[in-house]
C-alpha positions as CSV (number, residue, x, y, z in Angstrom):
1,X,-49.1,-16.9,-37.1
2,X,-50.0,-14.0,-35.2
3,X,-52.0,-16.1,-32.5
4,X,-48.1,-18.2,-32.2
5,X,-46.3,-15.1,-31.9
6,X,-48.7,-13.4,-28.7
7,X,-48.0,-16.6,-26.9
8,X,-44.5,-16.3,-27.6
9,X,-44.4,-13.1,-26.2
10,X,-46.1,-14.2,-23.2
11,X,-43.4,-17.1,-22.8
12,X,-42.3,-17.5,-18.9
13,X,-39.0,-16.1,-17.4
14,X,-38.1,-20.0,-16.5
15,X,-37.9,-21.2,-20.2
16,X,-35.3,-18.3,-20.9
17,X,-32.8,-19.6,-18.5
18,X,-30.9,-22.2,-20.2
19,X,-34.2,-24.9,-20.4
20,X,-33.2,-27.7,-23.0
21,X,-35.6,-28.0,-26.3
22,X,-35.9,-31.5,-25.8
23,X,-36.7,-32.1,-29.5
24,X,-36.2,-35.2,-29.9
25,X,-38.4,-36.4,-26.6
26,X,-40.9,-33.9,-28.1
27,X,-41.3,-35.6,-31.7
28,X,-41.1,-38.6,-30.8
29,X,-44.1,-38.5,-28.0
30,X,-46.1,-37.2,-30.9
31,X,-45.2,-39.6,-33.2
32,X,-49.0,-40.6,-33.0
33,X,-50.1,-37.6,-35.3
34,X,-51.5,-34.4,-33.1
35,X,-48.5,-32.4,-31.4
36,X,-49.6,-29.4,-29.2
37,X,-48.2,-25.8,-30.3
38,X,-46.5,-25.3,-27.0
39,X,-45.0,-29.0,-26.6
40,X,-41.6,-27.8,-26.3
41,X,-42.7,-25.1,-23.1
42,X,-45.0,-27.7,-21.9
43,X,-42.2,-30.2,-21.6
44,X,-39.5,-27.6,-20.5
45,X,-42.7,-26.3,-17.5
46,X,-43.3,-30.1,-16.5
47,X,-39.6,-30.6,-15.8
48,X,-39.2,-27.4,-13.9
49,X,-42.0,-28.1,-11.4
50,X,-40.5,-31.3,-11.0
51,X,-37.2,-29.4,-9.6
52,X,-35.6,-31.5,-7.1
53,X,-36.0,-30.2,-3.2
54,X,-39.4,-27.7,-4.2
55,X,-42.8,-28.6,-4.5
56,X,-46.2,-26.3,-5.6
57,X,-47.8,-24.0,-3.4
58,X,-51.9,-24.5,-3.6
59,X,-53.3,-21.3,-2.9
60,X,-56.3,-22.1,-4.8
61,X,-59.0,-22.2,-1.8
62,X,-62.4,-20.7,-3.3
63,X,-64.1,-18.0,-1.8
64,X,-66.2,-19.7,0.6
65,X,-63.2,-22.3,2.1
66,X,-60.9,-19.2,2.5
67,X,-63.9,-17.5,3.9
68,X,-64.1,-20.6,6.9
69,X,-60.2,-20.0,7.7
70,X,-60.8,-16.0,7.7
71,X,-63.8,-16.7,10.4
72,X,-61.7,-19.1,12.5
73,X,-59.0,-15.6,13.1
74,X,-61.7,-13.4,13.0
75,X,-60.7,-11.9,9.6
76,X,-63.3,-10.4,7.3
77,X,-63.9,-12.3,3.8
78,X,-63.7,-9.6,1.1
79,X,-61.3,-9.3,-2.0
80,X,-59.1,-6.4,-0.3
81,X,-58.3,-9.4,2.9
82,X,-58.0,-12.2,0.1
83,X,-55.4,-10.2,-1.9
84,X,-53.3,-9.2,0.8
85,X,-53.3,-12.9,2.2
86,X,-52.1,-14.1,-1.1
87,X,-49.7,-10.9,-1.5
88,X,-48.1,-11.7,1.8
89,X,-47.4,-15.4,0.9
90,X,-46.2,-14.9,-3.0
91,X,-43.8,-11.9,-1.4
92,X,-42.0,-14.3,1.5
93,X,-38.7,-13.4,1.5
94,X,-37.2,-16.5,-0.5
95,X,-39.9,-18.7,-1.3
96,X,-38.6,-19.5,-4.7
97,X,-35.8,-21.5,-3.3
98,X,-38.5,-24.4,-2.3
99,X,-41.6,-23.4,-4.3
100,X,-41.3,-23.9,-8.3
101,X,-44.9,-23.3,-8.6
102,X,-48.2,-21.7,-7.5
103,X,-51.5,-22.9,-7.8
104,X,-54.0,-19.8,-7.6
105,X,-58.2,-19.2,-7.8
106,X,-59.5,-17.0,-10.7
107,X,-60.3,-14.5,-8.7
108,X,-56.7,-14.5,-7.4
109,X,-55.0,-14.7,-11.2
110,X,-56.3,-11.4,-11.9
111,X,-55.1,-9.5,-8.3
112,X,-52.2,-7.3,-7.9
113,X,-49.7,-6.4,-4.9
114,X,-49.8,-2.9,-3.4
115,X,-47.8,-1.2,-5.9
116,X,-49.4,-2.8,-8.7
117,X,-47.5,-5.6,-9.6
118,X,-50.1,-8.4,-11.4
119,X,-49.3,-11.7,-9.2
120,X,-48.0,-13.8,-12.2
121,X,-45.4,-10.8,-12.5
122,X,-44.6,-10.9,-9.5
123,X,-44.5,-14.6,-9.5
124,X,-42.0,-15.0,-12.5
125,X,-39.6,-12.6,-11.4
126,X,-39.4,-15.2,-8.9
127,X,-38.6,-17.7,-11.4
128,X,-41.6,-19.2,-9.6
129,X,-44.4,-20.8,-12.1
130,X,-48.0,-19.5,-11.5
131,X,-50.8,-22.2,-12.2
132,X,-54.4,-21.9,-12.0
133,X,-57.8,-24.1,-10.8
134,X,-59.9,-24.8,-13.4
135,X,-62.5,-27.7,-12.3
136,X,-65.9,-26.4,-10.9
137,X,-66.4,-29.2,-8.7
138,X,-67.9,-32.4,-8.2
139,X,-71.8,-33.8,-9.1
140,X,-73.2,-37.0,-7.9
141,X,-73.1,-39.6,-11.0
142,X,-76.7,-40.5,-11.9
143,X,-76.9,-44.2,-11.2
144,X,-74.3,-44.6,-8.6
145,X,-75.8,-43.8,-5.2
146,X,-73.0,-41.6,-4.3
147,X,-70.1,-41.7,-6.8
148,X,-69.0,-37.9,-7.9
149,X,-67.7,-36.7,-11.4
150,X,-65.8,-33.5,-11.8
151,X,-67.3,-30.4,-13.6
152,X,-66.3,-27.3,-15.7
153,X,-65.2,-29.1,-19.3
154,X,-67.7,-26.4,-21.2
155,X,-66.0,-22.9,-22.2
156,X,-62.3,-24.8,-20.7
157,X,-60.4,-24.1,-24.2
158,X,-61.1,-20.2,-24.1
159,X,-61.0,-19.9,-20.4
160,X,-57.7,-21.9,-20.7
161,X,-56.7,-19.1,-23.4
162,X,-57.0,-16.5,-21.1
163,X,-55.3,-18.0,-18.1
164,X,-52.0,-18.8,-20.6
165,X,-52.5,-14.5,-21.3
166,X,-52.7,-13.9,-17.7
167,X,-49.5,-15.8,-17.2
168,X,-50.6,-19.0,-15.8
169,X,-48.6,-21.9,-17.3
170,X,-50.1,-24.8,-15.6
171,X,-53.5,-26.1,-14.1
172,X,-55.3,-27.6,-11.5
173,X,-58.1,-30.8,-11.6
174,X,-59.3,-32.8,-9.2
175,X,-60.9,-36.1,-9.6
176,X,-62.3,-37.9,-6.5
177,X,-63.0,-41.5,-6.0
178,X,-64.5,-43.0,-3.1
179,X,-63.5,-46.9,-2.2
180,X,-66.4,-48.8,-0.8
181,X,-66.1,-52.8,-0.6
182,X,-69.4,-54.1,-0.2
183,X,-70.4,-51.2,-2.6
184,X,-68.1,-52.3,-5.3
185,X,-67.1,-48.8,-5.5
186,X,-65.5,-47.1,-7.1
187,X,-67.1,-48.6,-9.8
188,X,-66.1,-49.0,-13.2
189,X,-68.6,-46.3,-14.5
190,X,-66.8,-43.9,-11.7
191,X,-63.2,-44.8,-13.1
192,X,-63.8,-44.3,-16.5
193,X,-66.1,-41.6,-16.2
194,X,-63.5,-39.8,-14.0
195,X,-60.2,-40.9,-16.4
196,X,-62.1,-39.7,-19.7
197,X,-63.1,-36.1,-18.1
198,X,-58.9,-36.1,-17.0
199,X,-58.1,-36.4,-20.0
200,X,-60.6,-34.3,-22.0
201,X,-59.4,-31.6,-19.5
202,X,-55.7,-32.6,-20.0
203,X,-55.9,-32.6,-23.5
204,X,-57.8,-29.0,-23.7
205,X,-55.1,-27.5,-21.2
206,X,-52.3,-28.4,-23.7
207,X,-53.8,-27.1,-26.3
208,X,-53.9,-23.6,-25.1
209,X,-50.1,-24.1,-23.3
210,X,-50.8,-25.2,-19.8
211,X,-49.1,-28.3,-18.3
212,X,-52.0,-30.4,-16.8
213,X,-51.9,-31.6,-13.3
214,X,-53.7,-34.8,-13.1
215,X,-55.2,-36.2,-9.8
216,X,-57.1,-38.7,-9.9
217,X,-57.2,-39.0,-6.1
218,X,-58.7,-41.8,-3.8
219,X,-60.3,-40.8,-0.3
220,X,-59.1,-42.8,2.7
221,X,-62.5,-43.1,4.1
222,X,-64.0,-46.4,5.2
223,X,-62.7,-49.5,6.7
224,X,-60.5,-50.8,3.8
225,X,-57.2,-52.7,3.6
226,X,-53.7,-51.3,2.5
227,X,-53.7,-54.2,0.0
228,X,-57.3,-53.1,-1.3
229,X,-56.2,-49.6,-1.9
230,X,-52.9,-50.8,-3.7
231,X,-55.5,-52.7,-6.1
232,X,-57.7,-49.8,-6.6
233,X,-55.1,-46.9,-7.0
234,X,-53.5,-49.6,-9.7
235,X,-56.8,-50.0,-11.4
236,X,-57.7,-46.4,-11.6
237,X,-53.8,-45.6,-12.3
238,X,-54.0,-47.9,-15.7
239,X,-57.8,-46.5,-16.7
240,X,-56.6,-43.0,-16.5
241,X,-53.0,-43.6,-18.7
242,X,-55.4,-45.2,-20.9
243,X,-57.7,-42.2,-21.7
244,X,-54.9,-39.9,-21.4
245,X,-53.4,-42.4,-24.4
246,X,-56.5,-42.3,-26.2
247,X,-56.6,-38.7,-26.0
248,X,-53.1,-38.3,-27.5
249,X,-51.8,-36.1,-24.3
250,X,-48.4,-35.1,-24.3
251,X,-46.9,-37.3,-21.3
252,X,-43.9,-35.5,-21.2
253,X,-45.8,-32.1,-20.4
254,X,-48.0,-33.3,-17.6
255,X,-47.7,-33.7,-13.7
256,X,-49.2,-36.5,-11.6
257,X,-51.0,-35.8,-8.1
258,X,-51.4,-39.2,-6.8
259,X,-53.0,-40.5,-3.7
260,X,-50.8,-42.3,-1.2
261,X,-51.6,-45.9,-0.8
262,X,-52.7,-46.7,2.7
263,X,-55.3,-48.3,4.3
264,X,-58.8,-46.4,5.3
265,X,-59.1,-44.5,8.2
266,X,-61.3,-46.9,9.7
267,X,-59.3,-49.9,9.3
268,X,-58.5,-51.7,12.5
269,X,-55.1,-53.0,12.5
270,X,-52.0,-50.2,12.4
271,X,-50.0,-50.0,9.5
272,X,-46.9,-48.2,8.9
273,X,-45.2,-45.5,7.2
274,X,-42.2,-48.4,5.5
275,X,-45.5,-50.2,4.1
276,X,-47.5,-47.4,3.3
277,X,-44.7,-46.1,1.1
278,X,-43.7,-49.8,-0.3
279,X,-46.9,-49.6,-1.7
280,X,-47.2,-46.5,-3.1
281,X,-44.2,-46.7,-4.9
282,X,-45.5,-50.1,-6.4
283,X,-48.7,-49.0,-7.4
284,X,-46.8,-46.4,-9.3
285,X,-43.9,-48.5,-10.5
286,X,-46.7,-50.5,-12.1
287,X,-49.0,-47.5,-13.3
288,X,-47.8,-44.9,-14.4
289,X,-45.5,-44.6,-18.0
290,X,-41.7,-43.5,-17.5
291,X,-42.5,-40.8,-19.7
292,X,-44.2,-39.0,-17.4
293,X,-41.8,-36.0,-15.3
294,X,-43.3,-35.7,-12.2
């Protein structure tokens, strides 16, 4: 009881002002048996990301990529240069009106502004919804010659804990997925090694009150065909939804972050934007549940 009543105290601004309970979408998504604590905020957070005309900030870069932009201005990369980088863009005179939410770095989570303000504050007064990185990279699968799994599924449930404290109400994690022909790739170890660790992650993230971001995301390297793509992004589409199934994660309170469909950035013949979005729109007609928000 008293570990539901600190994270209702902790509740977001956003889910104040006039968000609907959404009940019965709620109960009946969890008909299978396990329903998160937060489901009702999770749905109510997924829905307000999703706000038509905004999209999410990432401001997420680690300490080494922000390092490589600092060098290329001739900016020194120490914590007092990252925090007033990240305190000048959170502070732009009315980013809220096409930003619904930030995705930040540990390191940034726990900053504050000049004055003192903790970024999530300052964030929510903004009616802006602060979200957080929580993969630690990618590692060569054994076997595969080159195929990559995502990291950072130990300690995620009390690191997620203590992000949803903090004031973070959504996360971050990537999955890449290279598409090689002749290689068979990505392979079906890749997809469903890649879909389970999404939805392990997803799973953990709503159970400590963070909407999950799910990206399952396909690089446009290498001489491929639109049509190929459109077959892979499909095929990796339906494994993930499937693990996220088996995993009984909350549809309704997660984000997608797909890839585009479009053809490698080697391929010879042009292709445009109509077809490029004809099949991405497909491949997610045909993919992805209605239940999901966004």
């Amino acid at each position: 009881e008293s570990h539901d009543q600190s994270h209702h105290q902790h509740r977001p601004m956003w889910t104040l002002k006039g968000a609907l309970l959404l009940g019965t979408a709620v109960s009946v998504a969890c008909s299978a048996g396990w329903v998160p604590n937060h489901a009702h905020e999770l749905v109510q957070t997924a829905k307000f990301l999703g706000s038509d005309g905004k999209g999410i900030l990432a401001a997420d870069e680690s300490t080494g990529t922000i390092g490589k932009r600092f060098a290329s201005i001739g900016v020194e990369n120490n914590e007092a240069n990252r925090q007033k980088y990240r305190e000048m863009l959170f502070s732009t005179t009315k980013i809220e009106e096409s930003i619904s939410g930030v995705i930040m770095f540990e390191e940034t989570l726990y900053q504050s502004t000049a004055e003192g303000v903790p970024f999530p504050e300052l964030l929510h007064h903004k009616n802006i919804v602060p979200g957080i990185k929580v993969d630690t990279g990618v590692v060569e699968i054994p076997g595969t010659c080159g195929e990559t799994a995502t990291t950072g599924l130990d300690g995620l449930a009390k690191r997620c804990a203590r992000y949803y404290q903090a004031g973070a109400r959504f996360a971050k994690w990537r999955a890449v997925l290279r598409v090689d022909e002749k290689r068979g790739w990505p392979s079906s170890l890749a997809m469903q090694d890649n879909a389970w660790t999404l939805a392990r992650y997803a799973a953990i993230c709503q159970s400590e009150g963070l909407v999950p971001i799910v990206e399952p995301e396909i690089l446009m390297d290498g001489p491929h065909s639109i049509e190929h793509c459109a077959m892979v992004t499909e095929k990796v589409l339906a494994c993930v939804y499937k693990a996220l199934a088996d995993n009984r994660v909350l549809l309704e309170g997660t984000m997608l972050k797909p890839n585009m469909v479009c053809p490698g950035s080697e391929y010879s013949k042009p292709c445009s934007t109509e077809e490029m979005a004809y099949f991405t729109v497909q491949a997610l007609r045909r993919g992805v549940p209605p239940a999901v928000p966004t």
